[in-house]
C-alpha positions as a Markdown table, in Angstrom:
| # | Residue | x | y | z |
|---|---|---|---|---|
| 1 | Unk | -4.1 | -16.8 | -1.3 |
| 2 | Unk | -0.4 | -17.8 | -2.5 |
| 3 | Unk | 1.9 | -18.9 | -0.1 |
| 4 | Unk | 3.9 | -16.1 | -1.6 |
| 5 | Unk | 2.3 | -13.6 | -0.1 |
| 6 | Unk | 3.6 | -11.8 | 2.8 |
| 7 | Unk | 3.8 | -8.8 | 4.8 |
| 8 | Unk | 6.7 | -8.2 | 6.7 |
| 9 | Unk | 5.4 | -6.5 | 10.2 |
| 10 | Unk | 8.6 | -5.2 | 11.2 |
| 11 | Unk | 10.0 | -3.3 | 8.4 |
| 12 | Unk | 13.2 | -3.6 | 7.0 |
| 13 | Unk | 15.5 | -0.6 | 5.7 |
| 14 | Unk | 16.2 | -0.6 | 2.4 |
| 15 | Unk | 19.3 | 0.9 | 1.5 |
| 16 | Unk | 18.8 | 2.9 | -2.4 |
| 17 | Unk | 22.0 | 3.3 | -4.4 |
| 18 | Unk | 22.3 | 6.8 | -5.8 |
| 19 | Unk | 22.6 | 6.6 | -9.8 |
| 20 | Unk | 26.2 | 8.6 | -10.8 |
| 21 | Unk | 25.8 | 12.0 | -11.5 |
| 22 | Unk | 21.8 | 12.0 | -11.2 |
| 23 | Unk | 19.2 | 12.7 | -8.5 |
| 24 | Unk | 16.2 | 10.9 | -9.9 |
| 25 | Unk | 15.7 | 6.7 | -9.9 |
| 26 | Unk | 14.2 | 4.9 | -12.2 |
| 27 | Unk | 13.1 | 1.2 | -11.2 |
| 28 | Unk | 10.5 | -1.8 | -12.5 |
| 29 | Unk | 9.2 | -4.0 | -10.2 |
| 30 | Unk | 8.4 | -7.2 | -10.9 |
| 31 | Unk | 6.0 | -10.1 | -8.5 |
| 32 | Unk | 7.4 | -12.0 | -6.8 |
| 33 | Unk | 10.6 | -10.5 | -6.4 |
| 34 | Unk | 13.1 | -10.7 | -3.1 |
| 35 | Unk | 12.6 | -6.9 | -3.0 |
| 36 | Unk | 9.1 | -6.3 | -3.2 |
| 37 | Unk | 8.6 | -6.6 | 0.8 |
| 38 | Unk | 7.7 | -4.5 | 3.8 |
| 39 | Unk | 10.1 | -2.2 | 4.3 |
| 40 | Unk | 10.9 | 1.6 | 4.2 |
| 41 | Unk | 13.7 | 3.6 | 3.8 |
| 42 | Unk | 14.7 | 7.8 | 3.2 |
| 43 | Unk | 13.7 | 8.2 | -0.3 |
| 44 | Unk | 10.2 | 9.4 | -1.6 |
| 45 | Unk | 8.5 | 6.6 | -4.2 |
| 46 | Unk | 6.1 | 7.7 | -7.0 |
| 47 | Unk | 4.8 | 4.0 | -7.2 |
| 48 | Unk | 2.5 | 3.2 | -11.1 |
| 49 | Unk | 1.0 | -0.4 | -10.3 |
| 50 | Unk | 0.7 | -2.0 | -14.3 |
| 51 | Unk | 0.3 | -5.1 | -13.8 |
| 52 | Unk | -2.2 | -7.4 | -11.4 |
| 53 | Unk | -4.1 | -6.3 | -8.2 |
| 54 | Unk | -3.8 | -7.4 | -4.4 |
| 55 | Unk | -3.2 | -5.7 | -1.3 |
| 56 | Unk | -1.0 | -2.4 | -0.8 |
| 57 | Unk | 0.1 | -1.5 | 3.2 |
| 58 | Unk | 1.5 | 1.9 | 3.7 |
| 59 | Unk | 1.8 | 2.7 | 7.4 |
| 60 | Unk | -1.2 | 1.7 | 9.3 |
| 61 | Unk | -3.3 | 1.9 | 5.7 |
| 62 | Unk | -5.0 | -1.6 | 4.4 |
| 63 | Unk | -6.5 | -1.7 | 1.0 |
| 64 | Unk | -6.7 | -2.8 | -2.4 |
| 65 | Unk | -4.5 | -2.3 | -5.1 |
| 66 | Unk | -5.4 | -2.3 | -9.0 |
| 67 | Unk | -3.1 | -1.4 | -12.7 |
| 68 | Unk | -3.6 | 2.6 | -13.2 |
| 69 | Unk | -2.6 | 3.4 | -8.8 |
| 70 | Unk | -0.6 | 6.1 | -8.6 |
| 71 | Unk | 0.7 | 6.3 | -5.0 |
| 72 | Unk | 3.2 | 8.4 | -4.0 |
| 73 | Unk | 5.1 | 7.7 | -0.3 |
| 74 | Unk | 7.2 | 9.4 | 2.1 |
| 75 | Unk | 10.6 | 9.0 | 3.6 |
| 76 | Unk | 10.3 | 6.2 | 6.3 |
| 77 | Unk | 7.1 | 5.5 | 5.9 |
| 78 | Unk | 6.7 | 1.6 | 5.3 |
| 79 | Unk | 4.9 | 0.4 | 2.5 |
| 80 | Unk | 4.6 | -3.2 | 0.8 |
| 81 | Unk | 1.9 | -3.7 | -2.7 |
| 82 | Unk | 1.1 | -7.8 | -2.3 |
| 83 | Unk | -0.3 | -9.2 | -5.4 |
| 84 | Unk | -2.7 | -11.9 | -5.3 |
| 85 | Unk | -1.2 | -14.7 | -7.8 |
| 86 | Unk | -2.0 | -18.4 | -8.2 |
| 87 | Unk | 1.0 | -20.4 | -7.5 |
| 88 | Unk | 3.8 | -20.6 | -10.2 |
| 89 | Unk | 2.1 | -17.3 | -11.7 |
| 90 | Unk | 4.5 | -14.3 | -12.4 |
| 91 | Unk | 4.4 | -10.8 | -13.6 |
| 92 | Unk | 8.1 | -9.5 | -15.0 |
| 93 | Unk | 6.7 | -6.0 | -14.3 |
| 94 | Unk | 4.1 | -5.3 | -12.1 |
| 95 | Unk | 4.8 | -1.5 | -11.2 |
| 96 | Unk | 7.2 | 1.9 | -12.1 |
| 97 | Unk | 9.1 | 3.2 | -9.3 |
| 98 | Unk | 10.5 | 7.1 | -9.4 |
| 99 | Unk | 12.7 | 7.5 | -6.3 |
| 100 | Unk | 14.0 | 10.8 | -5.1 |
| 101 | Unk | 16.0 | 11.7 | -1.9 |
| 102 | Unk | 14.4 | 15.2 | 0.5 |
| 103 | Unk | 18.4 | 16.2 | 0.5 |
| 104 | Unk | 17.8 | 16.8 | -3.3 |
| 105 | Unk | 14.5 | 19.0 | -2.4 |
| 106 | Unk | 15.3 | 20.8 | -0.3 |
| 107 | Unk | 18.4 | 21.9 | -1.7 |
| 108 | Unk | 16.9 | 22.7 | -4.4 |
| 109 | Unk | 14.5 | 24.8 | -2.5 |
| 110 | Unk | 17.0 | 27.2 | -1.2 |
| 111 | Unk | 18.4 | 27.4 | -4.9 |
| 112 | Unk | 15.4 | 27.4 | -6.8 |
| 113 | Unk | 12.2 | 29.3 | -5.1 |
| 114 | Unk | 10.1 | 27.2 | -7.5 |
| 115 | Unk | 10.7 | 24.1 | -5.8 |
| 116 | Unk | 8.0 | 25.8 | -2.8 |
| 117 | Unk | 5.1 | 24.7 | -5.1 |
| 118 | Unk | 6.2 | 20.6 | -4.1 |
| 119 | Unk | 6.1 | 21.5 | -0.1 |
| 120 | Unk | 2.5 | 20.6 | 0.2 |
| 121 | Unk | 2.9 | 17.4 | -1.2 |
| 122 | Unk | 5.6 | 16.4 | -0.1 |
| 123 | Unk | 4.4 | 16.7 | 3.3 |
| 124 | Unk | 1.6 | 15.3 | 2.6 |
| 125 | Unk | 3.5 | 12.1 | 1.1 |
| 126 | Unk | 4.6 | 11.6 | 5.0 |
| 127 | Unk | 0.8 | 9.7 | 5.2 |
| 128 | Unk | 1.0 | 7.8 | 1.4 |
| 129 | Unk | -1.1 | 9.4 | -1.3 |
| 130 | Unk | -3.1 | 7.8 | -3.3 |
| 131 | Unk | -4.0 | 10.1 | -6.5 |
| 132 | Unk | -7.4 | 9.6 | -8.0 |
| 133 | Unk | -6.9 | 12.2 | -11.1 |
| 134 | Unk | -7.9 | 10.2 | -14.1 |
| 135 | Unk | -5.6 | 13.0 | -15.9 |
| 136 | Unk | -2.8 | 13.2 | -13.9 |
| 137 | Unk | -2.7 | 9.2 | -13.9 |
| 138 | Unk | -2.4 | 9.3 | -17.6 |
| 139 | Unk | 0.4 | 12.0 | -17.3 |
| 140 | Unk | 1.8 | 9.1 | -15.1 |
| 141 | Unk | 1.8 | 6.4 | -18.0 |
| 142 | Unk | 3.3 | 9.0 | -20.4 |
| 143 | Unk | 6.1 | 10.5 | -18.6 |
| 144 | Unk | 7.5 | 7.3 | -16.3 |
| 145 | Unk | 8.7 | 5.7 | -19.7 |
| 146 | Unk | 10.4 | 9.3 | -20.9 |
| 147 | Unk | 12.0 | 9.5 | -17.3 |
| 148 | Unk | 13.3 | 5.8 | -17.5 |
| 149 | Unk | 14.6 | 6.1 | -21.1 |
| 150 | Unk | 16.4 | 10.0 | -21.0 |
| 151 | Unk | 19.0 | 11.2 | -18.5 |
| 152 | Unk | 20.0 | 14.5 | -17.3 |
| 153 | Unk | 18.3 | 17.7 | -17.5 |
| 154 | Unk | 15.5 | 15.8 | -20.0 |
| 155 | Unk | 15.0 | 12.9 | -17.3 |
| 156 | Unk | 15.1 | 15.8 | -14.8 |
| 157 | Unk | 12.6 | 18.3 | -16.6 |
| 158 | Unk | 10.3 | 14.9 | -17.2 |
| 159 | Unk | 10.3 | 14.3 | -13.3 |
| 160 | Unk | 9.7 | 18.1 | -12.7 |
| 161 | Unk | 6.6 | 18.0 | -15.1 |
| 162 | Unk | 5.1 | 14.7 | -13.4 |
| 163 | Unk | 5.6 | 16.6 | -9.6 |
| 164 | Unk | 4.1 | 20.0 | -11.3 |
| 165 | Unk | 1.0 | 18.2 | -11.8 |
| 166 | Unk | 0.3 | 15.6 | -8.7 |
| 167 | Unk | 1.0 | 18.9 | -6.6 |
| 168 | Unk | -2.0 | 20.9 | -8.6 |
| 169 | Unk | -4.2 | 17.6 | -8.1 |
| 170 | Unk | -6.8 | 17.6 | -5.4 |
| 171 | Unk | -7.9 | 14.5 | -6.4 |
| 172 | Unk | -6.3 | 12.5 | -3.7 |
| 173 | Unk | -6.6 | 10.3 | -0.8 |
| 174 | Unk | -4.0 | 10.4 | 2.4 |
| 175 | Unk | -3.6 | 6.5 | 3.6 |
| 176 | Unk | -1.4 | 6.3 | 6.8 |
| 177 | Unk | -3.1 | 7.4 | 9.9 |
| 178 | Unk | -1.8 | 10.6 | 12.3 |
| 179 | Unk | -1.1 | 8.3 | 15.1 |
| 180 | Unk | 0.5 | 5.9 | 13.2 |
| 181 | Unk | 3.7 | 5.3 | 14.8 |
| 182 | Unk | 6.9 | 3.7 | 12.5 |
| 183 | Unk | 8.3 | 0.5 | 14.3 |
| 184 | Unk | 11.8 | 0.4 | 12.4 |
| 185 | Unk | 14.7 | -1.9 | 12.9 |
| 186 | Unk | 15.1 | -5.8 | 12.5 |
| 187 | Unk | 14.5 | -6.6 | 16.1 |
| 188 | Unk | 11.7 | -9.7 | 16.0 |
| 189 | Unk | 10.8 | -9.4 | 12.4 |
| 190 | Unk | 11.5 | -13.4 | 11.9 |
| 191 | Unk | 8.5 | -14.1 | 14.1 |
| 192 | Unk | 6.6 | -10.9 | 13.1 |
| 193 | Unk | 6.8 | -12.4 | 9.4 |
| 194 | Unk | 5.7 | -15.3 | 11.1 |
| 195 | Unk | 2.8 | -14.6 | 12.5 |
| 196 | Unk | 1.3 | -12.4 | 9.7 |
| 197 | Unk | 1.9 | -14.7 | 6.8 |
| 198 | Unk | 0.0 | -17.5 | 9.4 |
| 199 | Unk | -2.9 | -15.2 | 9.5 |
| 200 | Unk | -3.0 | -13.8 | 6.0 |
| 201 | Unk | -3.1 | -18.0 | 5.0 |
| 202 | Unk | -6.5 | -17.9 | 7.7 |
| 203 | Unk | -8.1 | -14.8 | 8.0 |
| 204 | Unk | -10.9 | -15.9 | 6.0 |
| 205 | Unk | -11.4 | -18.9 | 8.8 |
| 206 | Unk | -12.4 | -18.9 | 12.2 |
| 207 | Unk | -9.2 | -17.2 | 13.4 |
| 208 | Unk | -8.1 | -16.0 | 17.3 |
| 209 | Unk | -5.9 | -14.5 | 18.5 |
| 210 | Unk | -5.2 | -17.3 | 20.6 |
| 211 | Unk | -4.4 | -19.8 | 17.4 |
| 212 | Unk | -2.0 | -17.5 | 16.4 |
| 213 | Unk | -0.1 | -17.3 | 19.6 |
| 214 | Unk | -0.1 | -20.9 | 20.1 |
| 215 | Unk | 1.2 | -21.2 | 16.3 |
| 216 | Unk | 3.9 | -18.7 | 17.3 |
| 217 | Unk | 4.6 | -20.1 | 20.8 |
| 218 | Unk | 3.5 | -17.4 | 23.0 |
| 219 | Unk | 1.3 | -16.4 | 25.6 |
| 220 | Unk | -1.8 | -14.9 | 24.7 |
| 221 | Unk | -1.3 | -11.7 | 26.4 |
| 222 | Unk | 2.2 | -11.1 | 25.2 |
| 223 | Unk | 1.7 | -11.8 | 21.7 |
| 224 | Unk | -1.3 | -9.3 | 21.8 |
| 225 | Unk | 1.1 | -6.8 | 23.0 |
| 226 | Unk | 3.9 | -7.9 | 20.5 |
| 227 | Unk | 1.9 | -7.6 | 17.4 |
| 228 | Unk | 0.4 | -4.3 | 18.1 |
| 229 | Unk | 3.9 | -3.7 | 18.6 |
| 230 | Unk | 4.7 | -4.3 | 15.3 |
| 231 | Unk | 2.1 | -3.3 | 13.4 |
| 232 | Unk | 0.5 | -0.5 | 14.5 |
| 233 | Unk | -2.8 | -2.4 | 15.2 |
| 234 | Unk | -5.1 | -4.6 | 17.4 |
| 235 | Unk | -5.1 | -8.5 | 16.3 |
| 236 | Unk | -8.8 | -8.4 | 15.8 |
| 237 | Unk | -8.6 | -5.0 | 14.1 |
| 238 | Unk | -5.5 | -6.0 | 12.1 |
| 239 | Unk | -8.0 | -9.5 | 10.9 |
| 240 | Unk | -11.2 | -7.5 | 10.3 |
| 241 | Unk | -9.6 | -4.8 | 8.2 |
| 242 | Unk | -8.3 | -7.7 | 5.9 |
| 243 | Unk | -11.9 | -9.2 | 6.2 |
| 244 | Unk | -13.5 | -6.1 | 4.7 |
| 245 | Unk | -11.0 | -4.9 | 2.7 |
| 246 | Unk | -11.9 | -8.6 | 0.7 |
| 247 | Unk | -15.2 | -7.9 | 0.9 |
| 248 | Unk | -15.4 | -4.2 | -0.9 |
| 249 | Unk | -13.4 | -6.6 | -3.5 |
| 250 | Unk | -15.8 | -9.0 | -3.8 |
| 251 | Unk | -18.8 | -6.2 | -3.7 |
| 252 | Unk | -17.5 | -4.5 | -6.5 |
| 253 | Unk | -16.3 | -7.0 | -8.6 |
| 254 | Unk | -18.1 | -10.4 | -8.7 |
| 255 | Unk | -22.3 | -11.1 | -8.2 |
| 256 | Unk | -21.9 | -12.9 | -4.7 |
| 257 | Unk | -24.9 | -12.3 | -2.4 |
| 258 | Unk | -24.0 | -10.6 | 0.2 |
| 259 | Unk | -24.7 | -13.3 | 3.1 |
| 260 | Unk | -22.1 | -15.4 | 1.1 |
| 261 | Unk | -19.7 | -12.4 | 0.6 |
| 262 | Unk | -19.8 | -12.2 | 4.8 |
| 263 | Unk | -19.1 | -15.9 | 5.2 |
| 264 | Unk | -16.8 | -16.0 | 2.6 |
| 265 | Unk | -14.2 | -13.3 | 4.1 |
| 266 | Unk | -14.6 | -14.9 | 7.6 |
| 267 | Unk | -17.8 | -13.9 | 9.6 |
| 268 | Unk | -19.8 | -15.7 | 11.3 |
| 269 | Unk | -22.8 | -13.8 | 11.3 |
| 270 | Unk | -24.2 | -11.0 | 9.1 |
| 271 | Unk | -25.2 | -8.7 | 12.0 |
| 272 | Unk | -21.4 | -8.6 | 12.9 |
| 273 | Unk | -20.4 | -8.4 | 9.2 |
| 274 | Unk | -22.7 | -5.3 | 8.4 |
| 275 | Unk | -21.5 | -3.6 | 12.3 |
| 276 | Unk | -17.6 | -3.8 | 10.9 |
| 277 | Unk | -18.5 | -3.0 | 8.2 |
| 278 | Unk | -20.4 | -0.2 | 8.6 |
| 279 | Unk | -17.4 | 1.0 | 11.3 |
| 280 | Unk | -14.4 | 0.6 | 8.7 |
| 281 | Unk | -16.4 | 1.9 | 5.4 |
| 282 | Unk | -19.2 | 5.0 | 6.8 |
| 283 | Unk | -21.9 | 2.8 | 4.9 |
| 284 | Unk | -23.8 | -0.5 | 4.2 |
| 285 | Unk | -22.4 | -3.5 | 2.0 |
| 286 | Unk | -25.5 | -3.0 | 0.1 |
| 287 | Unk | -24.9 | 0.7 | -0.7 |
| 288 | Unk | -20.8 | 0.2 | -1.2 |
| 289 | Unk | -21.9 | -2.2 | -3.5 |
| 290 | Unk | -24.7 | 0.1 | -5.4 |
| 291 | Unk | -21.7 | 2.8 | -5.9 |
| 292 | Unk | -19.5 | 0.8 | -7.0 |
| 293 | Unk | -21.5 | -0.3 | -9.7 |
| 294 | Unk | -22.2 | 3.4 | -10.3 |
| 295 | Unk | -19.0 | 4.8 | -10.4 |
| 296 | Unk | -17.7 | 1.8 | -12.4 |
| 297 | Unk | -20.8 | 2.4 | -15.4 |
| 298 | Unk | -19.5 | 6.4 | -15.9 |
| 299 | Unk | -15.9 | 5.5 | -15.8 |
C-alpha cells in the first residue's frame, strides 16, 4: 500500500468558502491531493467517486470504495475516500463533490413546504449513505456535470432534481454506527496520524498492539486507551476490520484460494480468519465469495 495513504484519526475541520451569491458547491477531487484527508466540517457532501478504488472511512464505517459510489454525508460527520495507487501514480479527478450548508435547508423549509420531502434523508445523511440505485447513480453522472457548468436557479433546479430522487431511493445503506461518537479538534492528531499510517503500512503482518505503542513511544495500556480515543474503535477491531475489508476485495475480485486470501490479509490461521469473518460480514468467505460472483454476472 502507498506510502501516500493515510487516515487522519483525529479529524480536522475543514473550513468551506461560500460561493458569492449561491448556496450550492461544486468541487473535483483529485488523488493525492493535500485536501483529500480525514476531516469533517458543517456542510452536507454528495461525494461521485470516478476514478480508482480504495478505502472510504465515514464515522466509525470501514469499507471499500469503487468509480459509480454515490455517498452522501452529514454535517460533522468525518469522512476520508483513500485510494490505493502505486507510487508516483495520480488521478487529476478522482470524485464530484456537491456541498450544501443545513442553514440553506432549513431555511428553505420554513419558505418552501416542499423542502419536507429532503427531511428523511437528510437525517439520515447524519450516519453516511451509501446509495445502491443503479438509476439514481446514473442520474448522478448526468446531473453533477449540469450543476458544475450552470449557475443560479438552473445550477439550483439541477441540485433540487438530484435530492428529489436520492430521497425517493430505498436502495441505500447507512455506514456510521449509532454509538459512534465524533472526536473533533486538533488535539493529538500528529501522533494519531502517526500511529494509523504505521498500521495501515502493517496490518497485513503480524501486528500488536504493543509494536505500535512501542513505534509511537507509549505504554501499552495508554495507547489502547488513546487510539480508541481517536477513532471510535478497539486496536484489534480497528486491524481486523482492515483485514477483512481486504479480503471481501480479494474474494470478489481476483481467483486466490481462500487459505492464501486469509494469510494474505494477515491471519494466522483460517479458523480465526473464517470466526472474524463470519462476525464482521453475517456469512462464510466461501459464500461472500459465491455472491459476489452472482451479483457481479446479472449486473
Amino acid at each position: 500500500m502507498s506510502n501516500q495513504i493515510a487516515r487522519l484519526s483525529a479529524p480536522s475541520y475543514e473550513l468551506i468558502q461560500p460561493k458569492d451569491h449561491s448556496s450550492i458547491i461544486y468541487r473535483e477531487h483529485g488523488f493525492p491531493d493535500p485536501v483529500v484527508c480525514w476531516h469533517y466540517h458543517k456542510e452536507y457532501e454528495l461525494h461521485l467517486i470516478t476514478h480508482s478504488s480504495g478505502k472510504v472511512f465515514v464515522g466509525d464505517y470501514i469499507g471499500n470504495f469503487y468509480p459509480g459510489n454515490l455517498v452522501l454525508t452529514g454535517p460533522n460527520l468525518p469522512h476520508n475516500w483513500i485510494s490505493d495507487v502505486k507510487n508516483g501514480e495520480v488521478y487529476p479527478e478522482r470524485d464530484k463533490v456537491v456541498v450544501f450548508t443545513d442553514d440553506m435547508i432549513q431555511a428553505a423549509r420554513h419558505a418552501v413546504p416542499e423542502f419536507r420531502d429532503l427531511a428523511d434523508l437528510l437525517r439520515r445523511a447524519s450516519f453516511g449513505i451509501k446509495f445502491n440505485d443503479p438509476q439514481a447513480i446514473a442520474q448522478a453522472h448526468r446531473l453533477m456535470p449540469l450543476i458544475a457548468a450552470s449557475s443560479g436557479l438552473e445550477c439550483f433546479a439541477h441540485f433540487l432534481t438530484l435530492m428529489s430522487l436520492l430521497a425517493k431511493t430505498n436502495q441505500y445503506q447507512l455506514l456510521s454506527s449509532e454509538h459512534y461518537l465524533s472526536i473533533t479538534g486538533e488535539k493529538n492528531q500528529q501522533r494519531a496520524n502517526q500511529a494509523v499510517n504505521y498500521i495501515f503500512k502493517h496490518y497485513c503482518q503480524d501486528l500488536s498492539l504493543e509494536e505500535v505503542a512501542q513505534e509511537m513511544g507509549m505504554q501499552p495500556t495508554y495507547f489502547s486507551r488513546f487510539f480508541r480515543q481517536t477513532t471510535g474503535r478497539r486496536f484489534i477491531e480497528f486491524v481486523n476490520c482492515l483485514r477483512i475489508t481486504r479480503a471481501c476485495d480479494l474474494l470478489a475480485h481476483s481467483d486466490m484460494a481462500i487459505t492464501g486470501i486469509c494469510f494474505e490479509v494477515g491471519f494466522s490461521n483460517i479458523s480465526n480468519f473464517n470466526r472474524h469473518f463470519m462476525a464482521l460480514k453475517m456469512t462464510t468467505p466461501s459464500d461472500y465469495r459465491r455472491l459476489s460472483t452472482i451479483t457481479h454476472d446479472s449486473a
